[in-house]
Biopython code that builds the backbone (N, CA, C, O; Angstrom):
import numpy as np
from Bio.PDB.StructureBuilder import StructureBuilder

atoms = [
    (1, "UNK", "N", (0.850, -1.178, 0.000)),
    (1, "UNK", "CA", (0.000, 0.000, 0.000)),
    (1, "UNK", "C", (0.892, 1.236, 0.000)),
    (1, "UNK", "O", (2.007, 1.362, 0.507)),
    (2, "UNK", "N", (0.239, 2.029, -0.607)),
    (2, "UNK", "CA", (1.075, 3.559, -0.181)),
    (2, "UNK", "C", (1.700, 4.210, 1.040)),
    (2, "UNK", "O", (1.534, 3.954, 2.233)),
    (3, "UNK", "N", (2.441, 5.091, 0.456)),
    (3, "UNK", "CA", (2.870, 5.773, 2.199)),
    (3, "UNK", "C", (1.854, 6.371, 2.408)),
    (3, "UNK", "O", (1.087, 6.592, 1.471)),
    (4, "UNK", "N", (1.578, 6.781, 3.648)),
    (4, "UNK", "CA", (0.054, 7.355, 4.565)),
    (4, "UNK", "C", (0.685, 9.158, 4.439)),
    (4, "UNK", "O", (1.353, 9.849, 5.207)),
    (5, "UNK", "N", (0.105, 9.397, 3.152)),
    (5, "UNK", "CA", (0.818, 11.296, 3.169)),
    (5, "UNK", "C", (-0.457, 12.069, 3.029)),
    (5, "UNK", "O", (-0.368, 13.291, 2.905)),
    (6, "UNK", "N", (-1.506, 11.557, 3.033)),
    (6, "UNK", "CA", (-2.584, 12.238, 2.637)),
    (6, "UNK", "C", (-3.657, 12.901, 3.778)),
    (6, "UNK", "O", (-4.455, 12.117, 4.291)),
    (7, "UNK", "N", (-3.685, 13.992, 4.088)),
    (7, "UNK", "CA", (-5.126, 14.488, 5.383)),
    (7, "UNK", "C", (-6.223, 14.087, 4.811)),
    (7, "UNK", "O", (-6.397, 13.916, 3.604)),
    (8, "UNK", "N", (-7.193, 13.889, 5.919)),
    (8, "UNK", "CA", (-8.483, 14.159, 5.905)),
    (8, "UNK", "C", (-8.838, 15.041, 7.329)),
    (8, "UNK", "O", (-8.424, 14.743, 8.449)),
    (9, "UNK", "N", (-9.663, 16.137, 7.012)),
    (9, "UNK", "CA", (-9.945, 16.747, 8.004)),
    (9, "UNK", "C", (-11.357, 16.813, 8.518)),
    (9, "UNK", "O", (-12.081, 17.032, 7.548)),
    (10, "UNK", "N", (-11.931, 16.736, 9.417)),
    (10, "UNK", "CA", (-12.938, 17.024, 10.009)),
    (10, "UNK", "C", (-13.359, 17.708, 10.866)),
    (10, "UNK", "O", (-12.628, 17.885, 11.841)),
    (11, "UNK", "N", (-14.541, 18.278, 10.835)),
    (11, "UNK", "CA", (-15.544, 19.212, 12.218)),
    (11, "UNK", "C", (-16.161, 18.994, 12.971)),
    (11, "UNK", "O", (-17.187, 18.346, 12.766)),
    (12, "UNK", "N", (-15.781, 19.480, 14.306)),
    (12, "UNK", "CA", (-17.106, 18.579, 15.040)),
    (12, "UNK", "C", (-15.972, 19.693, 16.252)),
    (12, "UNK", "O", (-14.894, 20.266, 16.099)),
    (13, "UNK", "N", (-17.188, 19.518, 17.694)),
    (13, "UNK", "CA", (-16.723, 20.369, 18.676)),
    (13, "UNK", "C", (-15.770, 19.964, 19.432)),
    (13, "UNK", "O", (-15.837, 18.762, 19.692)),
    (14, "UNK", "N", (-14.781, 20.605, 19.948)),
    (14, "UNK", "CA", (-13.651, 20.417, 20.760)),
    (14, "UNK", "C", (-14.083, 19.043, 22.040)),
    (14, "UNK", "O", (-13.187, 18.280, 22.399)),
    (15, "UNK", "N", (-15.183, 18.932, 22.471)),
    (15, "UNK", "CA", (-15.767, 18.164, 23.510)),
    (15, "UNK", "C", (-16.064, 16.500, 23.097)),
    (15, "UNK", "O", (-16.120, 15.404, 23.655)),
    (16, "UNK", "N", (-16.203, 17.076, 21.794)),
    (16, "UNK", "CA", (-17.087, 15.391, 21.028)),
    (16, "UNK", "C", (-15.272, 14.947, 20.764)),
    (16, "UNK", "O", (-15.010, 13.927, 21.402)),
    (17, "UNK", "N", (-14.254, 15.407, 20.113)),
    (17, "UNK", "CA", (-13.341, 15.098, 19.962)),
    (17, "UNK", "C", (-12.171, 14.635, 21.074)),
    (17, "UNK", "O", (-11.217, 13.936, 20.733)),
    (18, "UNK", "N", (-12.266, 14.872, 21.755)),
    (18, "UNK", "CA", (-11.380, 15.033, 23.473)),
    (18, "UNK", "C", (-12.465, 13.540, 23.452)),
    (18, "UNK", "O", (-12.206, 12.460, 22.923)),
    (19, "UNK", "N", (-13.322, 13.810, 23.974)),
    (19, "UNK", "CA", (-14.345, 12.254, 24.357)),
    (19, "UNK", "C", (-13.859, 11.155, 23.719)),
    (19, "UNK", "O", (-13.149, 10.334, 24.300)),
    (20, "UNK", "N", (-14.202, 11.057, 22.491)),
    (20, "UNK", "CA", (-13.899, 10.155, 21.507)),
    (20, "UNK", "C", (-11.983, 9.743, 21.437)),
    (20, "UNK", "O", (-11.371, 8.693, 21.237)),
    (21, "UNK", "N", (-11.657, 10.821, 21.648)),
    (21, "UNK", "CA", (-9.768, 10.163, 21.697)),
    (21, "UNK", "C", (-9.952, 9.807, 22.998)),
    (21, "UNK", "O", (-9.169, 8.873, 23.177)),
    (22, "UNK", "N", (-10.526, 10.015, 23.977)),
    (22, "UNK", "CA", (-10.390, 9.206, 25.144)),
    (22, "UNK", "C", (-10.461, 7.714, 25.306)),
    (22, "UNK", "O", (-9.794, 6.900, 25.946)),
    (23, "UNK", "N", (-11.596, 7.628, 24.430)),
    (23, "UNK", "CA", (-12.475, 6.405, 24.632)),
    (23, "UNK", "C", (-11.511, 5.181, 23.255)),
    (23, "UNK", "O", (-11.423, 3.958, 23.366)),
    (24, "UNK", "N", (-10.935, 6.036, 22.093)),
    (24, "UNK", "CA", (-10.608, 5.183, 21.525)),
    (24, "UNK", "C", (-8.885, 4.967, 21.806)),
    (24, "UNK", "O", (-8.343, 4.285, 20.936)),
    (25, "UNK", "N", (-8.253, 5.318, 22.579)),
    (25, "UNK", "CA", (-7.120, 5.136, 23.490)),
    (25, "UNK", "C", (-7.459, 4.022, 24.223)),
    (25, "UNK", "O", (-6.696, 3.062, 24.114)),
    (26, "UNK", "N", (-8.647, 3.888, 25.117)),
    (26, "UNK", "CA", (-9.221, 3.099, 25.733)),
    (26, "UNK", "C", (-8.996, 1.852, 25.311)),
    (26, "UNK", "O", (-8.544, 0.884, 25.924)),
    (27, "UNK", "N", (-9.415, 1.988, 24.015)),
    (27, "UNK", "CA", (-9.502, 0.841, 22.872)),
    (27, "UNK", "C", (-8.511, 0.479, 21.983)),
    (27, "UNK", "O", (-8.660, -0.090, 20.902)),
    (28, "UNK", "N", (-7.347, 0.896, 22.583)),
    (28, "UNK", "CA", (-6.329, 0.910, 22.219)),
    (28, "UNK", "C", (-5.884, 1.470, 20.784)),
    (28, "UNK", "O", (-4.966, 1.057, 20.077)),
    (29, "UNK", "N", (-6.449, 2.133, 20.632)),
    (29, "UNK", "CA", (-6.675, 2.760, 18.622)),
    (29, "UNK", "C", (-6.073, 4.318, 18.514)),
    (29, "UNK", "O", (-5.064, 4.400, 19.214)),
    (30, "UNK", "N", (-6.297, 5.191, 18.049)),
    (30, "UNK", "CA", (-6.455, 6.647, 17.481)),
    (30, "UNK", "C", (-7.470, 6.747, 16.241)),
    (30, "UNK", "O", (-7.996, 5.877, 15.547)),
    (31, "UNK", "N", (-7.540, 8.192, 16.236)),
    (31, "UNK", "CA", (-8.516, 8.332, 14.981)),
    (31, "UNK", "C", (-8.036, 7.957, 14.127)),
    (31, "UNK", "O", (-8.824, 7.413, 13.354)),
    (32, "UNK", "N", (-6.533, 7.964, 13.661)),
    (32, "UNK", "CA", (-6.263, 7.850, 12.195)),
    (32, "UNK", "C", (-6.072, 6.192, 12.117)),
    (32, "UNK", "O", (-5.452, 5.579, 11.248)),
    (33, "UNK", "N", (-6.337, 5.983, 12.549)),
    (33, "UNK", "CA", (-6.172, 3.933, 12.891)),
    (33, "UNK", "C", (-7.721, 4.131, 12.289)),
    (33, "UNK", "O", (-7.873, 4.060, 11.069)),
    (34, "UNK", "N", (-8.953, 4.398, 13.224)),
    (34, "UNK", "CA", (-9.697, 4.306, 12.687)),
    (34, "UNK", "C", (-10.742, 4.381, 11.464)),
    (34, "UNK", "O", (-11.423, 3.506, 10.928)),
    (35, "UNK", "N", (-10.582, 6.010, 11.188)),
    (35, "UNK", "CA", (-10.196, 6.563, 9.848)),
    (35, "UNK", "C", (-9.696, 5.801, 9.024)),
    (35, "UNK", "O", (-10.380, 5.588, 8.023)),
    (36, "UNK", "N", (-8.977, 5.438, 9.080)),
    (36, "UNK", "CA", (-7.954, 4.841, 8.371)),
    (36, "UNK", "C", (-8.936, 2.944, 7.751)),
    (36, "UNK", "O", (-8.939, 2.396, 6.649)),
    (37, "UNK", "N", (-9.456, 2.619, 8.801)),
    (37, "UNK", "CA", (-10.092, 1.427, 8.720)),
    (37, "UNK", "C", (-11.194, 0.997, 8.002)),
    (37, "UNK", "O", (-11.506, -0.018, 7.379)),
    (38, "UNK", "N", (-11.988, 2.703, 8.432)),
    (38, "UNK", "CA", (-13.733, 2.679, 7.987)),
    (38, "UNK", "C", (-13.207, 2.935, 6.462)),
    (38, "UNK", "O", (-13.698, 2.189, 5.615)),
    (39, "UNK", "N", (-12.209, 3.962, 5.996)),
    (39, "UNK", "CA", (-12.124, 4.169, 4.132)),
    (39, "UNK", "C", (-11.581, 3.062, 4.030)),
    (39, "UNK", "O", (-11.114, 3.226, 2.903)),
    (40, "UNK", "N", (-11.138, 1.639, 4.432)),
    (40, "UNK", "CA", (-11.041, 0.658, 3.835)),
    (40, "UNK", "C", (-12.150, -0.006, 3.524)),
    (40, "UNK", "O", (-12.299, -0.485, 2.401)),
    (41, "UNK", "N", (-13.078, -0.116, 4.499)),
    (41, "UNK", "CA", (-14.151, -0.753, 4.486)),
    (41, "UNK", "C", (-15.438, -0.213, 3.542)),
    (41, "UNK", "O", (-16.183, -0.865, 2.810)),
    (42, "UNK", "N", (-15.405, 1.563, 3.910)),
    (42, "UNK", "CA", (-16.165, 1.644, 2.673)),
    (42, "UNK", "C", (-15.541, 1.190, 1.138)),
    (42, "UNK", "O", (-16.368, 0.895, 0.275)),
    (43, "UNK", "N", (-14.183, 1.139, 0.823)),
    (43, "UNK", "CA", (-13.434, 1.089, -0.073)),
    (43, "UNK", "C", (-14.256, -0.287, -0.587)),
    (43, "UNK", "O", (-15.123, -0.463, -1.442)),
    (44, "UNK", "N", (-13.625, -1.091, 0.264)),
    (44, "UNK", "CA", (-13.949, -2.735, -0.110)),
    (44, "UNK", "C", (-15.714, -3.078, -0.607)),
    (44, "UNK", "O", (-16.128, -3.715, -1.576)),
    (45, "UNK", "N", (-16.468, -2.375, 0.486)),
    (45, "UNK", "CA", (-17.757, -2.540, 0.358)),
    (45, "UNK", "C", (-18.700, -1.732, -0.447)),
    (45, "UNK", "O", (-19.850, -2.148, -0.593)),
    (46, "UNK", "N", (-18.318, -0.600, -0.993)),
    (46, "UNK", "CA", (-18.384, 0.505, -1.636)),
    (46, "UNK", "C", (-19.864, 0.823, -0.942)),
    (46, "UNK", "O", (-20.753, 1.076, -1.755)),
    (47, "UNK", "N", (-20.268, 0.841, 0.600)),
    (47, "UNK", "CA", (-21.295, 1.494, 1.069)),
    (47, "UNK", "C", (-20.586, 2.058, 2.479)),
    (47, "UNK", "O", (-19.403, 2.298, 2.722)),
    (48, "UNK", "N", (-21.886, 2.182, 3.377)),
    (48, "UNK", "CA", (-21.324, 2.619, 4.875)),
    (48, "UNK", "C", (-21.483, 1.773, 5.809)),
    (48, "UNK", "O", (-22.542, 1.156, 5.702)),
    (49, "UNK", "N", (-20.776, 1.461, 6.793)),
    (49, "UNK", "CA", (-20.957, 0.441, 7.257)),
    (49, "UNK", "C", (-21.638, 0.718, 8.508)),
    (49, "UNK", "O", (-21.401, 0.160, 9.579)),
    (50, "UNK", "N", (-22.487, 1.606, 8.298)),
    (50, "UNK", "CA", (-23.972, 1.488, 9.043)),
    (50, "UNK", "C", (-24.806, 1.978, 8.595)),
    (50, "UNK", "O", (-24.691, 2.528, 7.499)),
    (51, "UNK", "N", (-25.995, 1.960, 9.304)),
    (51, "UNK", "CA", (-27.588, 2.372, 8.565)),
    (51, "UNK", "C", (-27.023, 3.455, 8.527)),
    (51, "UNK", "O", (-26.167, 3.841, 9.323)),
    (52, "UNK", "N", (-27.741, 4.431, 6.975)),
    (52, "UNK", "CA", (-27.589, 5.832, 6.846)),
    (52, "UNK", "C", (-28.932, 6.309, 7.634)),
    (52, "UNK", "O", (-30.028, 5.778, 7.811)),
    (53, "UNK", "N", (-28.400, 7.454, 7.997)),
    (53, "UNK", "CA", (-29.547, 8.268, 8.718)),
    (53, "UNK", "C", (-30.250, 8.610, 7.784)),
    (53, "UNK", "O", (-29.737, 9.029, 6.746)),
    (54, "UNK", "N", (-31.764, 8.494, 7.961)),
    (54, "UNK", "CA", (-32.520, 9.276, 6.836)),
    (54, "UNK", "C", (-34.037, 9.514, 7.715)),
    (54, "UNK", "O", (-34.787, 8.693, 8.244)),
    (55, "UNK", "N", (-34.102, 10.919, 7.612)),
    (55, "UNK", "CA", (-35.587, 11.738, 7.756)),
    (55, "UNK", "C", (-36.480, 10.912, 8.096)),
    (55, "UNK", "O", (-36.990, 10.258, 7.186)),
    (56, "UNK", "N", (-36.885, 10.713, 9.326)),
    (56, "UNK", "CA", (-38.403, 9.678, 9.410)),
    (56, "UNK", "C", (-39.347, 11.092, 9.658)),
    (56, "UNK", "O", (-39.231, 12.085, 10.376)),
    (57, "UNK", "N", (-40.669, 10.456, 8.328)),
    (57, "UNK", "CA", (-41.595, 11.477, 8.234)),
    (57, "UNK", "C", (-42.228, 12.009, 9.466)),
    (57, "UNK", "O", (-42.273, 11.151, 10.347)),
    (58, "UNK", "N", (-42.736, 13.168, 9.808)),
    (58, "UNK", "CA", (-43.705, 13.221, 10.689)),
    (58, "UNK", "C", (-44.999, 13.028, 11.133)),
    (58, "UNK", "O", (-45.800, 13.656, 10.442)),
    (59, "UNK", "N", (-45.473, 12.427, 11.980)),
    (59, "UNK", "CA", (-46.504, 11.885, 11.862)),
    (59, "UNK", "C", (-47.175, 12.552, 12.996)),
    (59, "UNK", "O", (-46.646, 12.863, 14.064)),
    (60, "UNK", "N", (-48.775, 12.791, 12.533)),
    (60, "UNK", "CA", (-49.785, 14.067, 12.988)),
    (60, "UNK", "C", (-50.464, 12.972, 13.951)),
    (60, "UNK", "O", (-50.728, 11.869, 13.473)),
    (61, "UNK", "N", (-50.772, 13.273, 15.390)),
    (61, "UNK", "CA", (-51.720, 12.818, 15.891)),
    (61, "UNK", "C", (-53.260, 13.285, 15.807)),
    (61, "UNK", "O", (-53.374, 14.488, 15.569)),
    (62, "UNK", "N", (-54.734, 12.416, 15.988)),
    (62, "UNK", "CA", (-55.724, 12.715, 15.241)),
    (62, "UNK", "C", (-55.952, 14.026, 15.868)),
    (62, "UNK", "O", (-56.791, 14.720, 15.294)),
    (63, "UNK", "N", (-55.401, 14.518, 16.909)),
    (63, "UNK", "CA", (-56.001, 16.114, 17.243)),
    (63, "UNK", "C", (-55.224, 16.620, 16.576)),
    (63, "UNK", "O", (-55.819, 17.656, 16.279)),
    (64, "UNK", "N", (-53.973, 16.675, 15.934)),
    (64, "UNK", "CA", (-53.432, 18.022, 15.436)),
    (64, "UNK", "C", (-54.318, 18.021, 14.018)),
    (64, "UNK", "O", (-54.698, 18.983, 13.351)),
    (65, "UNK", "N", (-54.521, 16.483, 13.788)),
    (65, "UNK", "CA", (-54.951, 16.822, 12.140)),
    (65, "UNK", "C", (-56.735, 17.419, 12.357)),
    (65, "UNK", "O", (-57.019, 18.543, 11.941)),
    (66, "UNK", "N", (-57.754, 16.589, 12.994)),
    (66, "UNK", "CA", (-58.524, 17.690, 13.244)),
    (66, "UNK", "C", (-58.440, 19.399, 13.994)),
    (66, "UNK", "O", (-59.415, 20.149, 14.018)),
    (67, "UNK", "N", (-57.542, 19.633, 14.362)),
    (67, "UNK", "CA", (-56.998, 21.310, 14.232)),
    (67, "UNK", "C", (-56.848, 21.488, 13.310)),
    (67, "UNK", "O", (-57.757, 22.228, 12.933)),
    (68, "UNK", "N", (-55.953, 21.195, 12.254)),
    (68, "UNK", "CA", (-55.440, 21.822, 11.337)),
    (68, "UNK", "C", (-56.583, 21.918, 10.276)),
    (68, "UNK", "O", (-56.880, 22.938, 9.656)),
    (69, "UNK", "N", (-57.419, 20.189, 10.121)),
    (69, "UNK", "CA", (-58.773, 20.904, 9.293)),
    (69, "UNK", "C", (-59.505, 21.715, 9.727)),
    (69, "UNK", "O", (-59.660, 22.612, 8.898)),
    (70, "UNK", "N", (-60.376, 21.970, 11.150)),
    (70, "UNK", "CA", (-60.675, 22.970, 11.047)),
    (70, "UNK", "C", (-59.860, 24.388, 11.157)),
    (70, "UNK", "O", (-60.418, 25.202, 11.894)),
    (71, "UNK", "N", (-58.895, 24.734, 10.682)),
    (71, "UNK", "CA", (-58.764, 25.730, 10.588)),
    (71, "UNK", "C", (-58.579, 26.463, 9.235)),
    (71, "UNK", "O", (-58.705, 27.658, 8.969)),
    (72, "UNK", "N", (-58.167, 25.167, 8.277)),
    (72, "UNK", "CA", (-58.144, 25.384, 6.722)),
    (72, "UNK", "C", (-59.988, 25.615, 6.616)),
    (72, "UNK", "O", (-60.240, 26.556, 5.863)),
    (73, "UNK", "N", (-61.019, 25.077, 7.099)),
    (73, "UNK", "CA", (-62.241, 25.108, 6.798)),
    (73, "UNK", "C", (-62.535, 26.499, 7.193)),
    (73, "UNK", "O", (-63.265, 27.287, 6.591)),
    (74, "UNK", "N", (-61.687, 26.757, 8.585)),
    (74, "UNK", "CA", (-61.997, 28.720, 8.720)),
    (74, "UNK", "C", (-61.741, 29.453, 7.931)),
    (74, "UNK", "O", (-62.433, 30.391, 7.534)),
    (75, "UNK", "N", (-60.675, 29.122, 7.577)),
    (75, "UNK", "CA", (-60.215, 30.237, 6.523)),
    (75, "UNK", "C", (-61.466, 30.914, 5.531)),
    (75, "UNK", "O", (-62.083, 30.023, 4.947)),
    (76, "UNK", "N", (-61.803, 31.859, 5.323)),
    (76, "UNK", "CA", (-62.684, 32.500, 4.226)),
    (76, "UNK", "C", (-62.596, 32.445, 2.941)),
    (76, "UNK", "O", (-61.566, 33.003, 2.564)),
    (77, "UNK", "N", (-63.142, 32.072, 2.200)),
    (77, "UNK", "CA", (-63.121, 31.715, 0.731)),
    (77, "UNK", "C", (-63.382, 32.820, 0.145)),
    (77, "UNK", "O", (-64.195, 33.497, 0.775)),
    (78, "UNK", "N", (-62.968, 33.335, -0.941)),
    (78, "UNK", "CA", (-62.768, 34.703, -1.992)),
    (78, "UNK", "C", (-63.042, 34.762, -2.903)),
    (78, "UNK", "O", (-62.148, 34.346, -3.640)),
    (79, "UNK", "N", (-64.447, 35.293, -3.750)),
    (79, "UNK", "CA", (-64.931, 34.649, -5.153)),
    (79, "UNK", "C", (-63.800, 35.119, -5.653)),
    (79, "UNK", "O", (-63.027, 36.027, -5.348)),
    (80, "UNK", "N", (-63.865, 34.255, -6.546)),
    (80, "UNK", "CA", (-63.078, 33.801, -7.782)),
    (80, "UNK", "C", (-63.206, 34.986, -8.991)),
    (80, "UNK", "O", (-64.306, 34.999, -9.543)),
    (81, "UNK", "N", (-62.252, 35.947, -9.453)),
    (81, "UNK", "CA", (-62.382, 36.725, -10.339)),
    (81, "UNK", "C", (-61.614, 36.188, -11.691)),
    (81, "UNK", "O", (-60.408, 35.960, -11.787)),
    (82, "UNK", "N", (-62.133, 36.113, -12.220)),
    (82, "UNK", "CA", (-61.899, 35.234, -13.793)),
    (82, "UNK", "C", (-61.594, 36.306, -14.706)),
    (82, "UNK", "O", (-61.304, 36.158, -15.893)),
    (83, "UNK", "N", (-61.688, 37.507, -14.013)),
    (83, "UNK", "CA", (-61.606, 38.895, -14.972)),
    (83, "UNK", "C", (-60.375, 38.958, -16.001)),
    (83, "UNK", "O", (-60.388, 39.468, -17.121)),
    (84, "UNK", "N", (-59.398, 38.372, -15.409)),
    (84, "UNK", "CA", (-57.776, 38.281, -16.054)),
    (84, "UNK", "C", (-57.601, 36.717, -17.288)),
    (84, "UNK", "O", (-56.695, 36.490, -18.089)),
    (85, "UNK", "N", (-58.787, 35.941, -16.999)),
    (85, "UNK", "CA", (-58.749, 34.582, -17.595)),
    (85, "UNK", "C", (-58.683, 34.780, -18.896)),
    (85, "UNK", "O", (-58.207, 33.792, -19.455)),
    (86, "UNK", "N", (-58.942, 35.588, -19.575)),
    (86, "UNK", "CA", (-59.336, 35.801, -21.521)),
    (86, "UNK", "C", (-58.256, 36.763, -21.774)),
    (86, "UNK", "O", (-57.831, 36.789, -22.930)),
    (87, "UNK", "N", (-57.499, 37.909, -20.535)),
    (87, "UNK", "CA", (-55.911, 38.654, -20.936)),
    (87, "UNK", "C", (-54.955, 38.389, -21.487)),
    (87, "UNK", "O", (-54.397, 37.411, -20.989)),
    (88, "UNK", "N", (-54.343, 38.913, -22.530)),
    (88, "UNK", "CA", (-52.888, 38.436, -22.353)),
    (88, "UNK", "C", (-52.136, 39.131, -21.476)),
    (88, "UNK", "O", (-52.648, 40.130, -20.970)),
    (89, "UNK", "N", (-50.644, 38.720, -21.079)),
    (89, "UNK", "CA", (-50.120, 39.859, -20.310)),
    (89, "UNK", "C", (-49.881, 41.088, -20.069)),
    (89, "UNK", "O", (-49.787, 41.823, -19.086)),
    (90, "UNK", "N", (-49.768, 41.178, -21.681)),
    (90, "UNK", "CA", (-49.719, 42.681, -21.382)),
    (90, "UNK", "C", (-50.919, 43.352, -21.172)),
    (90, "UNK", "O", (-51.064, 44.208, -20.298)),
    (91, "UNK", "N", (-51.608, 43.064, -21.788)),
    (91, "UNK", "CA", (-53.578, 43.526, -20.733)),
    (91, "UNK", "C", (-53.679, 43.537, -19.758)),
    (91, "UNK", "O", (-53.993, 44.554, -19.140)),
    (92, "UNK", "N", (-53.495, 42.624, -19.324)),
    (92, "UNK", "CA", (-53.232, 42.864, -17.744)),
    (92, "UNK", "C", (-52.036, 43.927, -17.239)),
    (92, "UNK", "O", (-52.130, 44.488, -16.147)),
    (93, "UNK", "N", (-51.148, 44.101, -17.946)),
    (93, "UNK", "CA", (-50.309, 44.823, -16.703)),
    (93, "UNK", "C", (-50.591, 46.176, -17.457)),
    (93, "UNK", "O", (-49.898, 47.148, -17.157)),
    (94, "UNK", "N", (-51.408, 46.277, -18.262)),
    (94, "UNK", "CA", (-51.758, 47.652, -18.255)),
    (94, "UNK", "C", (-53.102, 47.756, -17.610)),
    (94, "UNK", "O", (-53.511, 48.917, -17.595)),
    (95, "UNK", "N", (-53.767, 47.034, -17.168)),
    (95, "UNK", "CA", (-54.945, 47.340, -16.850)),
    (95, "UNK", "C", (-54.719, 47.576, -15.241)),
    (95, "UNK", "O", (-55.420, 48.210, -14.452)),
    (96, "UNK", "N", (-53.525, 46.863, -15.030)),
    (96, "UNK", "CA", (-53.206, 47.264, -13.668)),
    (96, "UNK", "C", (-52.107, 48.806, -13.476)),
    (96, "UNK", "O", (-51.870, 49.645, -12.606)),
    (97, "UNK", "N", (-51.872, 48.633, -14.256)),
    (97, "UNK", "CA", (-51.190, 50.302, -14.468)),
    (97, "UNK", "C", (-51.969, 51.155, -14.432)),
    (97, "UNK", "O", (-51.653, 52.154, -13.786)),
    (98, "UNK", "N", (-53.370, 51.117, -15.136)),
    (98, "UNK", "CA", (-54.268, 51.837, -14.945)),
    (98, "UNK", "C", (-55.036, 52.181, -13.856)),
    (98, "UNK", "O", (-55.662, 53.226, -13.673)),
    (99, "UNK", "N", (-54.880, 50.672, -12.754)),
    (99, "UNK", "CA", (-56.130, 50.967, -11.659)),
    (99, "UNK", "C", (-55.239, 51.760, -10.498)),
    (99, "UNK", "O", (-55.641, 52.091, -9.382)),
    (100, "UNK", "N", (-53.391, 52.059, -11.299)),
    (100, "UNK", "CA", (-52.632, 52.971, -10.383)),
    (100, "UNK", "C", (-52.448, 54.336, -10.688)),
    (100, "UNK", "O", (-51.779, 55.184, -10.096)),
    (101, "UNK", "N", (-53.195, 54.425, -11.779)),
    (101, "UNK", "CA", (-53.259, 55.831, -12.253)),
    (101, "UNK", "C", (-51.885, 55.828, -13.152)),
    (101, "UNK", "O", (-51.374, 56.814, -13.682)),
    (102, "UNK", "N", (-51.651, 55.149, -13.172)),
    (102, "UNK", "CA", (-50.204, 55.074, -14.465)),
    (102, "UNK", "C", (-50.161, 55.075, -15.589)),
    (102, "UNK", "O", (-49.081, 55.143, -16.176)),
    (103, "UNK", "N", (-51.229, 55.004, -16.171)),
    (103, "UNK", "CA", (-51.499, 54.382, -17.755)),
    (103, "UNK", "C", (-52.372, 55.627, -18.544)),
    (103, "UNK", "O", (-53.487, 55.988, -18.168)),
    (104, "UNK", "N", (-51.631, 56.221, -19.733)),
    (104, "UNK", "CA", (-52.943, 56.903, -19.868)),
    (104, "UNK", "C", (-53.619, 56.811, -21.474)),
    (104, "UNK", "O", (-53.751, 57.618, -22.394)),
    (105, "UNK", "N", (-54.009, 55.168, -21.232)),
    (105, "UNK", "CA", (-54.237, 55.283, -22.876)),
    (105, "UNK", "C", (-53.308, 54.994, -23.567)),
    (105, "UNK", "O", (-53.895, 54.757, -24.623)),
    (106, "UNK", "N", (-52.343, 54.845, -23.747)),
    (106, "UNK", "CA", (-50.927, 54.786, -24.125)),
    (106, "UNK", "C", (-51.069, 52.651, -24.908)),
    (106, "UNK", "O", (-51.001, 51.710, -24.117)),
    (107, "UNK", "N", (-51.169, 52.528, -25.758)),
    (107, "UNK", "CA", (-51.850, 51.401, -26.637)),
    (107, "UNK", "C", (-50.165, 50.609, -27.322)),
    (107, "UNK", "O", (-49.424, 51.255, -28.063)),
    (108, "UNK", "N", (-49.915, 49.442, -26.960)),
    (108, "UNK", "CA", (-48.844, 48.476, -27.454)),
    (108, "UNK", "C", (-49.435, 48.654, -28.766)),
    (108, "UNK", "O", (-50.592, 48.654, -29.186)),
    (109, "UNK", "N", (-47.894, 48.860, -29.466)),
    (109, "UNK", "CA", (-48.160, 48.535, -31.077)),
    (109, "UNK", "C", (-48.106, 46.830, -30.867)),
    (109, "UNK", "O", (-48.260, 46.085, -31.834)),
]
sb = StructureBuilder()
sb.init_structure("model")
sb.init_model(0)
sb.init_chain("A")
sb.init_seg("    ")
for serial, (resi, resn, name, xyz) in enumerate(atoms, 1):
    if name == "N":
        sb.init_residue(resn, " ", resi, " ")
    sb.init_atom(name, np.array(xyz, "f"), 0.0, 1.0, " ", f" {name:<3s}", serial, name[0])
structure = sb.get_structure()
């Protein structure tokens, strides 16, 4: 194998690191022993050699979800203005230029 010339660096807080060299002294190791072990293993296995963490969904108990419907059912409903549905854009943004007093007649070639 190669000579060992290469860093890898990592982050994590002064407390989690002190802990962990404690414990793997303990264990008679260092990080770079270890380090050193797990990129073999992912190497060899080309995964991780533990469960990846992944997002477990959240899940609503039946009172939050009856809260939350009734409160979407409070909400007030807003007729529907279809006025803009047959516009093209630029109709519209002059017609809204207009309801700002901006527009005066002034017609797209």
């Amino acid at each position: 194998m190669a000579t060992a010339d290469a860093m890898v660096t990592a982050r994590m807080s002064p407390e989690k690191k002190e802990m962990g060299n404690r414990i793997l002294e303990d264990l008679g190791t260092n990080a770079s022993q270890v380090i050193n072990q797990l990129y073999d293993l992912v190497i060899e296995k080309r995964a991780l050699p533990f469960p990846e963490a992944k997002p477990q969904p959240r899940t609503f108990s039946p009172q939050e979800i009856a809260e939350a419907k009734a409160w979407v059912q409070s909400l007030k409903v807003l007729p529907l203005d279809n006025h803009f549905a047959t516009m093209t854009d630029d109709e519209i943004r002059r017609e809204r230029l207009a309801s700002r007093g901006h527009f005066d007649g002034w017609e797209a070639q």
